[in-house]
N, C-alpha and C positions, 0 to 999 in steps of 0.2 A: 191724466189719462186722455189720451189722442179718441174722439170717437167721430160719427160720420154723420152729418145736419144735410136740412132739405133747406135753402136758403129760399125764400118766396122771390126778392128781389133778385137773385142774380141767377136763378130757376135750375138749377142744379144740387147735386149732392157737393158735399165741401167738411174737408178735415177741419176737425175745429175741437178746442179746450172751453171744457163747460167751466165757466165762472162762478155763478150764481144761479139759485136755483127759487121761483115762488112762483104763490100761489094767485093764481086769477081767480075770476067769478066759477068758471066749471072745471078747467084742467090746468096742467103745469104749465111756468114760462121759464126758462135759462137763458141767461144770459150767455154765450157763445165767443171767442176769440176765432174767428176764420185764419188758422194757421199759413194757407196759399196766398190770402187777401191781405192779411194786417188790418181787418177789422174788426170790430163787436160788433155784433146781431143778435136778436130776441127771437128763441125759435120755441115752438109748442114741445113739448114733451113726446109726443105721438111723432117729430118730424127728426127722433134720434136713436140713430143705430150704431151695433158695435161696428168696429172697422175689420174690412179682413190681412192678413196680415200682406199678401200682396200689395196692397193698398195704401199699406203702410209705407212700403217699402219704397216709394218715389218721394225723392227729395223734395223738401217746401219749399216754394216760391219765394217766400218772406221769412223778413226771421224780425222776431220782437224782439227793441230794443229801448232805452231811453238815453234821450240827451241830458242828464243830470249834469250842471255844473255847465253848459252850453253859454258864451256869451253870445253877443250878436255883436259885428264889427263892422266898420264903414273904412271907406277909402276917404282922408283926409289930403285935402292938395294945399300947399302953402305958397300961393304966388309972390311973395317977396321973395323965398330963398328959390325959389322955381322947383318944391322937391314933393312929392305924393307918394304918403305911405298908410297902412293898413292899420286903425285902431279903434279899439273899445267904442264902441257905441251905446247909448243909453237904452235905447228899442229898437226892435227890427224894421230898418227902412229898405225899401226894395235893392238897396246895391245889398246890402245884405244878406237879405233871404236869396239872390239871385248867388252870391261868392258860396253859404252856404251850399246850394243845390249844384253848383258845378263840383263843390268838395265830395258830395257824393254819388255823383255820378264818378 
């Protein structure tokens, strides 16, 4: 269930799916998915309201996903044959994470 958080750091109201839910020294803490942001946040108990349904009704920002199964790849250049193609890499080095990010944009 979608409800409505007071975020301290980005000092607004903000749609968000409560996670988790415990107890501190005096009142509640939840753990929070910021629907608009694509983040978790820690918010008080006292800092969550229902949502109304207008409210509801504007499209999220973000949508949560997971890269399962994601390899990372590298631009390989072979100067004998003079030929550069795209493969398997063991970890993300920056042509990588950079090929990635242009794929999603």
């Amino acid at each position: 269930q979608v409800c409505v958080v007071f975020s301290e750091e980005l000092r607004c109201w903000c749609r968000a799916v409560i996670k988790s839910i415990m107890y501190c020294t005096d009142h509640y803490q939840t753990e929070c998915f910021l629907v608009d942001y694509a983040k978790y946040i820690f918010v008080k108990s006292k800092d969550i309201r229902v949502a109304l349904e207008t409210f509801m009704q504007i499209p999220y920002r973000a949508k949560k996903c997971r890269l399962y199964g994601t390899k990372p790849v590298t631009l390989h250049i072979d100067f004998y044959e003079d030929t550069a193609k795209i493969i398997p890499a063991k970890r993300w080095d920056s042509a990588a994470t950079q090929y990635f990010q242009n794929l999603l944009k």
